[in-house]
C-alpha positions as CSV (number, residue, x, y, z in Angstrom):
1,X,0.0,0.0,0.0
2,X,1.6,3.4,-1.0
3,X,1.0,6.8,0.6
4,X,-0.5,9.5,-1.3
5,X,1.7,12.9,-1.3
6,X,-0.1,15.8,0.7
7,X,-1.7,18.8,-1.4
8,X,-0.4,22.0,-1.1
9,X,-3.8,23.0,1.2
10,X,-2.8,20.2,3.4
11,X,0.8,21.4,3.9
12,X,-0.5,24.9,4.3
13,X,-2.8,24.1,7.1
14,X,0.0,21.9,9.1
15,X,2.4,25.0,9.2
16,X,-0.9,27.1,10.5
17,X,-1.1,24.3,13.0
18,X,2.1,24.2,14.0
19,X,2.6,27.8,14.5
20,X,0.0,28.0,17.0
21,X,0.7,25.5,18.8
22,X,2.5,25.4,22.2
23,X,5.5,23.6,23.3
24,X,5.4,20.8,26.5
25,X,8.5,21.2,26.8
26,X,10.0,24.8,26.1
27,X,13.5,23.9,27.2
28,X,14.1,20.9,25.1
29,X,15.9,21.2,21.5
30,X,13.5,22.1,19.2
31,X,14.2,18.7,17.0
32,X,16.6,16.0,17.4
33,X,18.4,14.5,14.8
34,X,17.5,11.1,13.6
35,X,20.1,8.5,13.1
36,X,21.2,8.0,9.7
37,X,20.1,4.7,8.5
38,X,22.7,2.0,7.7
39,X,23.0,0.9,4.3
40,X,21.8,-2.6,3.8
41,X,24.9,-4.9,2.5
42,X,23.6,-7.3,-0.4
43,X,24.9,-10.9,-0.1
44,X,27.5,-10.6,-2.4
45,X,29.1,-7.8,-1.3
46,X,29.6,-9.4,2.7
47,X,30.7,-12.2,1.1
48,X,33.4,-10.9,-1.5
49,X,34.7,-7.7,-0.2
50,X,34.4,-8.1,3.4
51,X,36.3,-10.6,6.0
52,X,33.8,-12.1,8.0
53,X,34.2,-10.7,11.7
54,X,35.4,-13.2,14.3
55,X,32.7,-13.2,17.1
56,X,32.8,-15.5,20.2
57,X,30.5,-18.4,19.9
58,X,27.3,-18.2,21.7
59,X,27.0,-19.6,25.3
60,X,24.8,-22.2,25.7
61,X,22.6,-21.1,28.5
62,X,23.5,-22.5,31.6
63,X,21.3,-25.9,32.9
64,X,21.1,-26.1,36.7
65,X,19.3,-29.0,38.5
66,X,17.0,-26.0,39.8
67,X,16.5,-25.0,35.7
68,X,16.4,-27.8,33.9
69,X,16.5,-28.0,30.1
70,X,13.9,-30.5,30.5
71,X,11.2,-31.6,32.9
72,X,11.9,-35.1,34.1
73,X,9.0,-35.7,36.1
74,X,5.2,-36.2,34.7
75,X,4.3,-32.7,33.1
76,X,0.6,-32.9,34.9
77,X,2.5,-33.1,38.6
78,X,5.0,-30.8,37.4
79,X,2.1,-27.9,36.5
80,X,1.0,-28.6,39.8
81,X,3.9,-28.2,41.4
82,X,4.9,-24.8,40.0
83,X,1.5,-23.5,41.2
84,X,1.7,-24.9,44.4
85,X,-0.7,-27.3,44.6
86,X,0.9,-30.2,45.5
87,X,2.0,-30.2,49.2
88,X,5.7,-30.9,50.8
89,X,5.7,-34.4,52.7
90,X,8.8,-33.4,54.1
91,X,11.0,-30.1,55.1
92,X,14.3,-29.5,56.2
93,X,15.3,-25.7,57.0
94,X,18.7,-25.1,56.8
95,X,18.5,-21.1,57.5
96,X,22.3,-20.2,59.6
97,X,24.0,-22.9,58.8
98,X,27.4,-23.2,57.4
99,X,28.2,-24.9,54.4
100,X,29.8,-27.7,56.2
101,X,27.1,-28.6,58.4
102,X,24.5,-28.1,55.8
103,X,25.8,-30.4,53.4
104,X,25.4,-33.5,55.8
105,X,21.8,-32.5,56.7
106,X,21.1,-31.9,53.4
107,X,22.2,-35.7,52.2
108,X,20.5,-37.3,55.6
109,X,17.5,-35.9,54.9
110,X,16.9,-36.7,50.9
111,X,18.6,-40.3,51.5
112,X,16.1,-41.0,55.0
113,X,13.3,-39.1,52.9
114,X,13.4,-41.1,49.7
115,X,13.9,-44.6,51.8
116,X,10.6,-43.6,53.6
117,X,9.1,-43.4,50.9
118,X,8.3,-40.2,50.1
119,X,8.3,-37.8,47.2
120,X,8.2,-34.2,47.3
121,X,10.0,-32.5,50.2
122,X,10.6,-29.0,50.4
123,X,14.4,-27.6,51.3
124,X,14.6,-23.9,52.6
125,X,18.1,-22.1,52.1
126,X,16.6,-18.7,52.4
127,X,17.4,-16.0,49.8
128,X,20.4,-14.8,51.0
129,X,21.8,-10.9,51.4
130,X,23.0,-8.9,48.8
131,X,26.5,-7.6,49.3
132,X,25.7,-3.5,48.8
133,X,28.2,-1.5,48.9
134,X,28.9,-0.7,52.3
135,X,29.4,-3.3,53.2
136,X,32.0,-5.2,50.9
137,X,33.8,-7.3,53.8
138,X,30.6,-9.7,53.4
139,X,31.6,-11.0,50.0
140,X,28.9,-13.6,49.1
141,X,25.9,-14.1,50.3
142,X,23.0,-16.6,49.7
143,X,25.5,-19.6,49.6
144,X,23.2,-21.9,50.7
145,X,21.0,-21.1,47.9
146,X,23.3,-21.7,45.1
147,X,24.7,-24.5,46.4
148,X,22.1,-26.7,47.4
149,X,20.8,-27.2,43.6
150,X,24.4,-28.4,42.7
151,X,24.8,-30.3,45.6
152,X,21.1,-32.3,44.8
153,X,23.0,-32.8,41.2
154,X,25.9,-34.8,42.5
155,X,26.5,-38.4,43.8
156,X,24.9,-39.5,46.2
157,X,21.7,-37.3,45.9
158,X,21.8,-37.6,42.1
159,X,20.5,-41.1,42.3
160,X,17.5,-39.7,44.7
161,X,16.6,-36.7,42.9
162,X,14.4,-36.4,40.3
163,X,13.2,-33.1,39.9
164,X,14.6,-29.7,41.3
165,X,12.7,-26.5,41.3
166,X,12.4,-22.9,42.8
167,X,9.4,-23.6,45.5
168,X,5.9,-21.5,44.8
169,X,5.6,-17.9,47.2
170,X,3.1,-20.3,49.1
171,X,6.3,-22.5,50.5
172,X,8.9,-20.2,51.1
173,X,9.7,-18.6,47.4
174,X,13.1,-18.3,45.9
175,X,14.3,-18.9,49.3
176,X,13.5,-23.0,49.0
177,X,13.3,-25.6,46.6
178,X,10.5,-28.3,45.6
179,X,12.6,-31.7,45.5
180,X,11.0,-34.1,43.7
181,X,12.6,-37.5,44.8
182,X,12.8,-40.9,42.7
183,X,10.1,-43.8,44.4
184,X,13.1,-46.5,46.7
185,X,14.2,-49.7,44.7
């Protein structure tokens, strides 16, 4: 569809228009220039007269046991799950701990929860503090929260662990994780 050019009435009455009308903004530059559009490079061209640039290769994004690529679990419980409807057998808070005692409680509780047969227990790390900037000496923070996904990922949870995911607001938020354990041979 093409536009049709304005008359020479139209173009009169704009400029009558625009003359009586008042700025917004009186301080601001009366028109800003517009960037000046690149030229479009025909495939030839790229390919014959110009070296093509070296970039990096894409990352491939990063697959976490808490974000995996793909759901292992049955989709219909997993839906639930993410809206919170299915309901934590089992929960282990492991707010103030350090990393060495958390780590043990962590694997006791997934290894006695998956030989009592049960499957969805809910782990609570807490979200952790931001370092800001006055206070740098904290380094950090929320190490329980990143480590607990990669801990679930490696022997001996690994072979316990089906699903992990970020818990729904109802259970604790970003601060906890839905774990999603395999039934007991």
């Amino acid at each position: 569809m093409s536009r049709r050019k304005l008359t020479a009435e139209e173009i009169d009455l704009w400029h009558q228009v625009v003359a009586k009308a008042e700025r917004l903004h009186p301080k601001a530059e009366s028109s800003r220039p517009l960037p000046k559009p690149k030229p479009k490079p025909t495939k030839t061209t790229v390919a014959r007269s110009t070296p093509r640039a070296e970039r990096p290769a894409p990352k491939p994004p990063e697959s976490t046991p808490c974000q995996p690529a793909s759901v292992s679990m049955d989709r219909k419980a997993f839906g639930r799950l993410k809206r919170g409807k299915l309901v934590p057998e089992a929960r282990i808070d492991l707010h103030g701990m350090t990393l060495d005692r958390a780590h043990p409680a962590l694997t006791r509780f997934i290894l006695s929860s998956q030989a009592s047969g049960r499957r969805l227990v809910l782990v609570i790390t807490g979200k952790g503090r931001t370092s800001s900037d006055h206070e740098p000496f904290l380094g950090n923070r929320g190490i329980l929260r990143r480590n607990v996904p990669i801990w679930l990922g490696m022997p001996p949870l690994a072979q316990a662990v089906l699903q992990v995911t970020p818990a729904h607001i109802s259970h604790g938020g970003d601060g906890a994780f839905y774990v999603y354990l395999r039934r007991a041979r």
